[in-house]
GUNU-283460 format. One record per atom (N, C-alpha, C): x, y, z; residue in one letter. Coordinates in pm, whole numbers, plus 32768, in hexadecimal, padded with zeros to 4 digits. Layout:
residues N
XYZA ...
***
This chain:
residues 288
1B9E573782D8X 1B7A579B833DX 1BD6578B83B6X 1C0A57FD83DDX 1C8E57FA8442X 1C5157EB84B5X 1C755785851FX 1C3D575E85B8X 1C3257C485F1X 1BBD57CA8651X 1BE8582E86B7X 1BF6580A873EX 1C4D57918739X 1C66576187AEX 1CF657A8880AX 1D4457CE879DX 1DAC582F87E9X 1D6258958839X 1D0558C887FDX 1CF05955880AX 1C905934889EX 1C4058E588A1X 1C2558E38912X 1C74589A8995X 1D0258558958X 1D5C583C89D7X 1D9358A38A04X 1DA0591E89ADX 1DF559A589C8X 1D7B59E18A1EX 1CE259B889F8X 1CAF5A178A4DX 1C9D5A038AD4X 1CC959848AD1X 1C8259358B50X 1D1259378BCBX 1D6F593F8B9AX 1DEC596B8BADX 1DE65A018C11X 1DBE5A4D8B9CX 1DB05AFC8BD2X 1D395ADA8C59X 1CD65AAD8C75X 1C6A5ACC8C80X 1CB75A8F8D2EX 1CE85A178D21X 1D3459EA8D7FX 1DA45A268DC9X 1DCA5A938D88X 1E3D5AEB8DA6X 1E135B518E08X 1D895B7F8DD6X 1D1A5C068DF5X 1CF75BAC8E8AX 1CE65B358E80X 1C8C5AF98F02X 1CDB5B028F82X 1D6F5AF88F3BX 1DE85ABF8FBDX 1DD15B848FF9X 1DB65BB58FA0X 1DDA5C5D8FFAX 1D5D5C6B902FX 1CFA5C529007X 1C815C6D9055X 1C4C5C0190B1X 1CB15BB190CAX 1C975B56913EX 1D375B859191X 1D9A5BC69180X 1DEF5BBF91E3X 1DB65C079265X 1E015BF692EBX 1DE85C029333X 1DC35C95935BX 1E1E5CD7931FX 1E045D6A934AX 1DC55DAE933DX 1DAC5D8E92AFX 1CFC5DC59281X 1C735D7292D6X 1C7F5CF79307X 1C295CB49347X 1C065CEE93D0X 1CB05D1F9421X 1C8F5D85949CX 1C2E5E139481X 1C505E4F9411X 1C355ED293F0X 1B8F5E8D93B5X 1B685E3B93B1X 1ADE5E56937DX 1AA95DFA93FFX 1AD85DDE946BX 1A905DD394DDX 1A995E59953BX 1AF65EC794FDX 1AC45F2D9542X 1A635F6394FAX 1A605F4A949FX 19E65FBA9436X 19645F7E9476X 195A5EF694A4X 18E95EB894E4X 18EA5F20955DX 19415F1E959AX 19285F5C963BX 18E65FDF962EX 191F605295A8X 18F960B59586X 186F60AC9555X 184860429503X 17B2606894CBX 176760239524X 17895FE79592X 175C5FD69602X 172B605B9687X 178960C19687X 1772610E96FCX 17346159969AX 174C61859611X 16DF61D995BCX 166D61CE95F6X 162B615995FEX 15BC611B9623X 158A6134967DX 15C6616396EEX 15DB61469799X 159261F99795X 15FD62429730X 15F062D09739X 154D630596F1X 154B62C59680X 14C862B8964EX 1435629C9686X 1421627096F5X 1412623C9780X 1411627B979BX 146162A59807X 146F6344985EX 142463999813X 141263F097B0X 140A644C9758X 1360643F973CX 135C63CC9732X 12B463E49717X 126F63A397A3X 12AD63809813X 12946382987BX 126C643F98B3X 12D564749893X 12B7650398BCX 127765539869X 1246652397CEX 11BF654C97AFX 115E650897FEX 113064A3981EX 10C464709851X 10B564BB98CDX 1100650C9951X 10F665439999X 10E665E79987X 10FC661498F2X 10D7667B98CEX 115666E998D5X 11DC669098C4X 125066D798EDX 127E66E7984FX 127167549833X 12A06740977AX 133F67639755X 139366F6975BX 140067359763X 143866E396AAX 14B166CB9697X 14E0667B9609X 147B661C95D4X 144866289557X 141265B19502X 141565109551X 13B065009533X 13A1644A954EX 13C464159516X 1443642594A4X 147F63979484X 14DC63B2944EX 1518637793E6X 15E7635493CCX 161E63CA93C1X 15FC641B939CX 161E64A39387X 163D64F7941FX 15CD64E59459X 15C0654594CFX 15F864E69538X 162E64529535X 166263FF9575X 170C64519580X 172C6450950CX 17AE647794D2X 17C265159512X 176C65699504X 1783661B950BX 179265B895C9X 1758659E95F3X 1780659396A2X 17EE656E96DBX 1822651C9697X 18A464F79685X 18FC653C9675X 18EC657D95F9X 196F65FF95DAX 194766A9964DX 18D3668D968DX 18EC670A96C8X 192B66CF9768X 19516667977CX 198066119801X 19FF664697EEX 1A5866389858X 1ADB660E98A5X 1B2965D69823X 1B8965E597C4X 1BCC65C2977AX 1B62657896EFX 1AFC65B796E3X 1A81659A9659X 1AF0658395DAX 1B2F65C995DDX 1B4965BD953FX 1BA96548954EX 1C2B652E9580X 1C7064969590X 1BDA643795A8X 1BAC64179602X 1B2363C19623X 1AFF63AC9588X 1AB76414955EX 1A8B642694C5X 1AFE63FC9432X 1B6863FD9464X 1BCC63E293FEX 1BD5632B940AX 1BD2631894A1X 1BBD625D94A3X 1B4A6202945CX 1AC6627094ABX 1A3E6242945DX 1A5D622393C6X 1A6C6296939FX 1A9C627C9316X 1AE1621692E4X 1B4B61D79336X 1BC5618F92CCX 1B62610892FAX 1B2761099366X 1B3660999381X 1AA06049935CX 1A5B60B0931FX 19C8609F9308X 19DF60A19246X 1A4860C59211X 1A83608E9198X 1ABD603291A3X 1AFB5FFC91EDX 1B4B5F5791C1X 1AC65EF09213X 1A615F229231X 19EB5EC79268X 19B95EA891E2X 19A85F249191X 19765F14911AX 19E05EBD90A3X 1A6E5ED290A5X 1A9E5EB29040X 1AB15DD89082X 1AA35DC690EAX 1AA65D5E9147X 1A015D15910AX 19995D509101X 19295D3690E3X 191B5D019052X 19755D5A901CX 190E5D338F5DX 199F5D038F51X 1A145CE98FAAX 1A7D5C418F55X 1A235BB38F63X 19C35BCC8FCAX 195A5B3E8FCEX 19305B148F27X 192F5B7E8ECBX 18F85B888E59X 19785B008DE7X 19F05B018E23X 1A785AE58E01X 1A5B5A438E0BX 1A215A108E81X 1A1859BB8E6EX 198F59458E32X 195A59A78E24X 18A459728DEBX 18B459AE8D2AX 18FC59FA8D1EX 19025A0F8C9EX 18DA59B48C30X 1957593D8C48X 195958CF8BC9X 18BA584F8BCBX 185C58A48C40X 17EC58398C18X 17BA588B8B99X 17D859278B68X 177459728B14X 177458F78A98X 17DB58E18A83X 1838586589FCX 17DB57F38A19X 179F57BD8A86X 174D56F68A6EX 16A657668A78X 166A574F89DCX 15F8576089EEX 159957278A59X 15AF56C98AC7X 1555569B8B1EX 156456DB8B86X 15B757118B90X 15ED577F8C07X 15CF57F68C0BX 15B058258B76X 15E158F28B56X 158059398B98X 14F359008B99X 1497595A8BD9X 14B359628C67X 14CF58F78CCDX 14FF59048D64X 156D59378D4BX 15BE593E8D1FX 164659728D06X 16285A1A8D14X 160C5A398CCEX 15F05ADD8C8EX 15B95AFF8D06X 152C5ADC8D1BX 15055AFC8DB1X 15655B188E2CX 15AD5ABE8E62X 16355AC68E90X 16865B2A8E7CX 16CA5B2F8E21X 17125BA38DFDX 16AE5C148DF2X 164A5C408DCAX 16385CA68DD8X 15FB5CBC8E6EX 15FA5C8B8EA2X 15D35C8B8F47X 165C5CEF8F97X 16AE5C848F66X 173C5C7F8FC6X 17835D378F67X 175E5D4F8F0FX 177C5DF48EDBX 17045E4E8ED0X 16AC5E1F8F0EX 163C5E988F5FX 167D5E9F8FB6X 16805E589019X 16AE5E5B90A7X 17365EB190D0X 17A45E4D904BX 18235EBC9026X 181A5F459010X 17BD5F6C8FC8X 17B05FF08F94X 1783601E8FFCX 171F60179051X 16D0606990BEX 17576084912EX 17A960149178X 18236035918EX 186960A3916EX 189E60AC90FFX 18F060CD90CBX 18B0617490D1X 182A615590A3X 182261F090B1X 17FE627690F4X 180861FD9160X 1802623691F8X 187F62659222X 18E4621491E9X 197E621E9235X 1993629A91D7X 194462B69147X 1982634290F4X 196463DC913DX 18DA63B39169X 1898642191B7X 18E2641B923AX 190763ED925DX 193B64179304X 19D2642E92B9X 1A40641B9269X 1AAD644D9235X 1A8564E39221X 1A1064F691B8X 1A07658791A7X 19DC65E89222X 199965B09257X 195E65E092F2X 1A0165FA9340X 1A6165E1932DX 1ACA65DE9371X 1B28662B9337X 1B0A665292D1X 1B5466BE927EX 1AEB67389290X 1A83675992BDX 1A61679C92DDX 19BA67BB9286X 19BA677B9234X 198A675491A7X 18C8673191E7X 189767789240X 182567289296X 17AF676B9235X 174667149232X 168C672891F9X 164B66F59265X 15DE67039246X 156366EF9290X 150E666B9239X 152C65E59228X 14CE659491E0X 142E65A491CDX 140165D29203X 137065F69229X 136A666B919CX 13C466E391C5X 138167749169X 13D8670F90D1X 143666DF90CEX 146566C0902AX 1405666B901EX 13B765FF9045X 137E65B69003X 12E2660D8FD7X 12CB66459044X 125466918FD6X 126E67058F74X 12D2674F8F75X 130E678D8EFAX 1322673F8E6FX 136F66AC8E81X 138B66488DF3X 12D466108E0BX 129266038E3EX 120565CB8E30X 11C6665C8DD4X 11D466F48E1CX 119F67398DCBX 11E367658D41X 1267673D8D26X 12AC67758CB3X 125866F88C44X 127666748C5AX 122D66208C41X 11A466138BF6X 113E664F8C58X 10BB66608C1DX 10B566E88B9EX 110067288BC5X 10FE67A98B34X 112E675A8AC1X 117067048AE1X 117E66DF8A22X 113066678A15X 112A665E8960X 10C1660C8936X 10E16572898CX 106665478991X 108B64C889D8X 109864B68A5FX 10C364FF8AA1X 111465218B13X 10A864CE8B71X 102864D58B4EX 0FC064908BDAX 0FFA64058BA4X 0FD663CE8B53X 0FF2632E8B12X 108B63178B8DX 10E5637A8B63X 118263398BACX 115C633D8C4AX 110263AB8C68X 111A63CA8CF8X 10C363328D4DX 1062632C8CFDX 100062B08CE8X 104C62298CECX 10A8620E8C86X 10E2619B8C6FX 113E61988D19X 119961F78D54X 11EB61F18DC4X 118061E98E42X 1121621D8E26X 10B962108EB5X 10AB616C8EA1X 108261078E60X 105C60AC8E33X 10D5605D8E57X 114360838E42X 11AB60338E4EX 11C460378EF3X 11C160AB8F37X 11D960A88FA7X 116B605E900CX 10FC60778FE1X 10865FE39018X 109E5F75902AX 11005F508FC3X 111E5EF28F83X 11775EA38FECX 11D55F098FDFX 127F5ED8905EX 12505ECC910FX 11AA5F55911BX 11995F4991AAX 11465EB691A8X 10DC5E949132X 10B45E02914DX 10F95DB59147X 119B5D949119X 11FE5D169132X 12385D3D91B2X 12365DA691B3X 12765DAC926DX 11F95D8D92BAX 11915DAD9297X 112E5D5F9327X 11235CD69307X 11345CDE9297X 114F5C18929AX 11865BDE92CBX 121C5BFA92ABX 12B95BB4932EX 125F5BD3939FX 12475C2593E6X 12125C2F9457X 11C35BC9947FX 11515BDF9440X 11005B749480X 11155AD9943FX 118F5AC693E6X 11DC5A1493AAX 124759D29425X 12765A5C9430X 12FF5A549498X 134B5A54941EX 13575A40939AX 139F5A3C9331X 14695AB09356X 14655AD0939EX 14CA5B3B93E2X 150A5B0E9408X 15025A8F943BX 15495A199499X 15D959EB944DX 159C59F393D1X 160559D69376X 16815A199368X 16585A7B939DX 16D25B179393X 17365B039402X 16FD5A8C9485X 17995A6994F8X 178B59F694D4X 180159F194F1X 186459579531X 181B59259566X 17CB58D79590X 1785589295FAX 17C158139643X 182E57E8961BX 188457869642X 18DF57B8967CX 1905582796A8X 1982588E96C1X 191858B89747X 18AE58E09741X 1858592B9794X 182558D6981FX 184C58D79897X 180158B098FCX 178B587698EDX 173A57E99908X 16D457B59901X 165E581C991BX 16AD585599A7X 164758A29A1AX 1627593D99DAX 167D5985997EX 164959C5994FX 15E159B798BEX 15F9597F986EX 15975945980EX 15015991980FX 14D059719862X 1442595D9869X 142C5A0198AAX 14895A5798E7X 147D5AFA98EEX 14D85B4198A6X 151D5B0B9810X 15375B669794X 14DD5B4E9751X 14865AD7975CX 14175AB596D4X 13825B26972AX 138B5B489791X 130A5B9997BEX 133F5C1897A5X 13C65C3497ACX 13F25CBC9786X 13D15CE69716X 13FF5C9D96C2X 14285CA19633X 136D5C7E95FCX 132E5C5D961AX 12855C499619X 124D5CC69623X 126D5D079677X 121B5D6796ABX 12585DD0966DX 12FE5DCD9666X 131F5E2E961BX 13095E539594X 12F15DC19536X 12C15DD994ABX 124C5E1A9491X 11D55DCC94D4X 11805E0A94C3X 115F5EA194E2X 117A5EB4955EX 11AE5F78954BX 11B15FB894D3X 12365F7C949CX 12715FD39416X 12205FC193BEX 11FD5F27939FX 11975F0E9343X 10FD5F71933BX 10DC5F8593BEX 1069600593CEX 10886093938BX 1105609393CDX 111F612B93A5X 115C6148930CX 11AE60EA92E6X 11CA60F29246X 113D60DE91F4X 10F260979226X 1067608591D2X 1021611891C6X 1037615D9279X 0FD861C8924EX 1022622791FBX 10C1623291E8X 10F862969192X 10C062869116X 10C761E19102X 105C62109042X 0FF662189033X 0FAF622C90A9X 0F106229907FX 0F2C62D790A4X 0F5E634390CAX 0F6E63A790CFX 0FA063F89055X 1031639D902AX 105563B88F8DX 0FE7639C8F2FX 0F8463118F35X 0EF762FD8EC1X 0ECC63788EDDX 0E9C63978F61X 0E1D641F8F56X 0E77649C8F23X 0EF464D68F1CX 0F2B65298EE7X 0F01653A8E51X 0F2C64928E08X 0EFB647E8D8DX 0E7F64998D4CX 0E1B646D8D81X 0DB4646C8D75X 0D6765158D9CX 0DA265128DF3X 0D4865C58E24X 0D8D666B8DF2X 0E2366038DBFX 0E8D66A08DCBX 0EB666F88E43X 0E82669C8EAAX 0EC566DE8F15X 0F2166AF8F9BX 0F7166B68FA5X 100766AC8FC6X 102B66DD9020X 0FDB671D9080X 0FEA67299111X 100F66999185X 0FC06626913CX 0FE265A591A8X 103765689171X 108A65879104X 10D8654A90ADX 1192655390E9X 118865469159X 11ED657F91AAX 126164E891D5X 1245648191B2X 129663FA91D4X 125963E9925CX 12CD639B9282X 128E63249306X 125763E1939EX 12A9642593B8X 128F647793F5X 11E764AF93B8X 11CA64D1935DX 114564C6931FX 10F664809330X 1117640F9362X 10B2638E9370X 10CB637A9414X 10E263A49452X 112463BC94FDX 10CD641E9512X 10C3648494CEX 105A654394FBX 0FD164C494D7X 0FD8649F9466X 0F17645B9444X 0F1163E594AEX 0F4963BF94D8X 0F0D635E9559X 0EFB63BB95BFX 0F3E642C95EEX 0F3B64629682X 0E9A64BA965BX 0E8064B695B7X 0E32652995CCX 0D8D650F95B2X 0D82645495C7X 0CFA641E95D9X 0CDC63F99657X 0C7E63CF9673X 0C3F63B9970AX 0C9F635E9765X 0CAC636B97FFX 0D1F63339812X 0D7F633C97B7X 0DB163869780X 0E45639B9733X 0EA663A69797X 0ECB63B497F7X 0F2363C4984FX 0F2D633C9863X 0ED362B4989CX 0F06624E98E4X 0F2C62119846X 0EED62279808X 0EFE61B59786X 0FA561EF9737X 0FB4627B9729X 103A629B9733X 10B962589769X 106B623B97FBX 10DB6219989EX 10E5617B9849X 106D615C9814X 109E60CA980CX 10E160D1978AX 110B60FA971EX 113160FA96CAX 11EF611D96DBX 120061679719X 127361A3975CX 129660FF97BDX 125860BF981DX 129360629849X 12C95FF297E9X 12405FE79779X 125D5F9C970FX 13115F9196E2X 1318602496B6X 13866044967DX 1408604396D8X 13F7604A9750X 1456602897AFX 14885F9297A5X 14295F4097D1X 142A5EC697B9X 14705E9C9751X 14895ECB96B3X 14BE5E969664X 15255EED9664X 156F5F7496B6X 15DE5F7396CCX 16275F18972EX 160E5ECA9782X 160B5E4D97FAX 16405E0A9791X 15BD5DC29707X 15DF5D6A96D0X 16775D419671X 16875DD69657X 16AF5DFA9613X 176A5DFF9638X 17465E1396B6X 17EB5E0196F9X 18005D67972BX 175E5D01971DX 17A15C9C9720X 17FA5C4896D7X 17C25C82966FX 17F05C639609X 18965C8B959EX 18855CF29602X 19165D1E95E3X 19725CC19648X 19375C889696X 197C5C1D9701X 19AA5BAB96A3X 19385B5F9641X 192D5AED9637X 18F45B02958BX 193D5B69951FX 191E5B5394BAX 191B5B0D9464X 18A45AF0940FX 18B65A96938FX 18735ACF9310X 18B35B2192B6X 18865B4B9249X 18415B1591DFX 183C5A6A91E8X 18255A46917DX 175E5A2491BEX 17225A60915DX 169D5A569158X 163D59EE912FX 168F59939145X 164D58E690FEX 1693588E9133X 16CF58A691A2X 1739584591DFX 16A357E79252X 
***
């Protein structure tokens, strides 16, 4: 039986080749701007459902309607052409972390933390990445409304067989991602994402309240998007089935909905704060 010890020096070789480009420097600048960018996203996201909570209804409460504000500004579409590049090499910067955690999949005592890992570090990549696609197309002129497409694919969805089960399985999943984000939140588990040896003593202890307050935010509001997508499933109806802006209108529109809004919007500010600290003082690797 022929070794396959070449075959994994050739791979380990390539895999090392892939690491030197996704660690050079230039891509390392360009995905600390993609930080700065999915940072003021944040800031704008904020604003936006700040001026729902005051009853000012202007662009969507979130990535989408972050982005349309942008491109209708003072030079939007260049602005929007940076977001883009630079909120893709955040992402392609993100899942090379994958480059170097790979070869635990190979020592069975490792593969299950391993896998976890990597698939952490290409969620994270992918969500990047496909933020930086939408603000490229947003810049070609190419703009939606996230809110009306997601309940259109929720209602195309439920007409075919099955369609509650899938719409069901993604509500479930998205519960899922807002309960690990209120987790980091309230672990500090996020901490992991800066440098902390690079970072001022004195700030420390107000990126970990940022980044606290900011998780849990998102963690609220991604939770209520799938419990909005479940009741779609379950009821067939697809009016609240609208994404995070959907789940922004259902907080403003229970008792005190306005302050609990205001605080949700600071939330989300806060982890644009965090979020540029971190573009200060990044560290991609999620187990460091």
């Amino acid at each position: 039986m022929p070794s396959t010890r070449p075959v994994l020096d050739r791979l380990h070789t390539a895999v090392d080749r892939a690491r030197e480009v996704t660690d050079h420097r230039v891509l390392h600048h360009l995905a600390r701007a993609g930080l700065v960018a999915y940072g003021a996203m944040h800031l704008l996201i904020a604003f936006l459902a700040t001026r729902m909570a005051l009853g000012l209804r202007g662009a969507d409460a979130d990535q989408t309607g972050a982005l349309l504000t942008v491109g209708q500004g003072p030079g939007g579409r260049v602005l929007l052409c940076a977001i883009g590049l630079g909120l893709l090499s955040l992402g392609i910067w993100q899942v090379g972390e994958i480059l170097l955690w790979w070869h635990g999949l190979l020592d069975p005592d490792h593969r299950r933390r391993t896998a976890l890992v990597c698939a952490r570090c290409l969620a994270k990549g992918g969500v990047y990445g496909l933020l930086g696609v939408t603000a490229l197309l947003f810049a070609l002129g190419l703009e939606y409304e996230a809110d009306e497409r997601m309940q259109e694919l929720t209602q195309e969805t439920l007409l075919i067989p099955g369609g509650a089960a899938m719409v069901g399985t993604v509500a479930a999943g998205v519960i899922a991602v807002g309960l690990y984000t209120l987790g980091r939140g309230f672990t500090g588990g996020f901490m992991k994402d800066v440098d902390l040896p690079a970072a001022p003593d004195r700030w420390e202890p107000v990126i970990e309240v940022l980044g606290r307050v900011g998780y849990v935010a998102k963690g609220i509001a991604f939770g209520l998007v799938g419990v909005l997508l479940w009741r779609a499933a379950t009821s067939a109806d697809v009016t609240g089935a609208t994404g995070l802006d959907g789940a922004m209108t259902a907080i403003a529109g229970v008792d005190s909905g306005p302050w609990l809004l205001a605080g949700v919007a600071a939330g989300f500010a806060a982890f644009g704060v965090y979020a540029l600290a971190r573009a200060r003082y990044p560290d991609r690797d999620p187990s460091s």
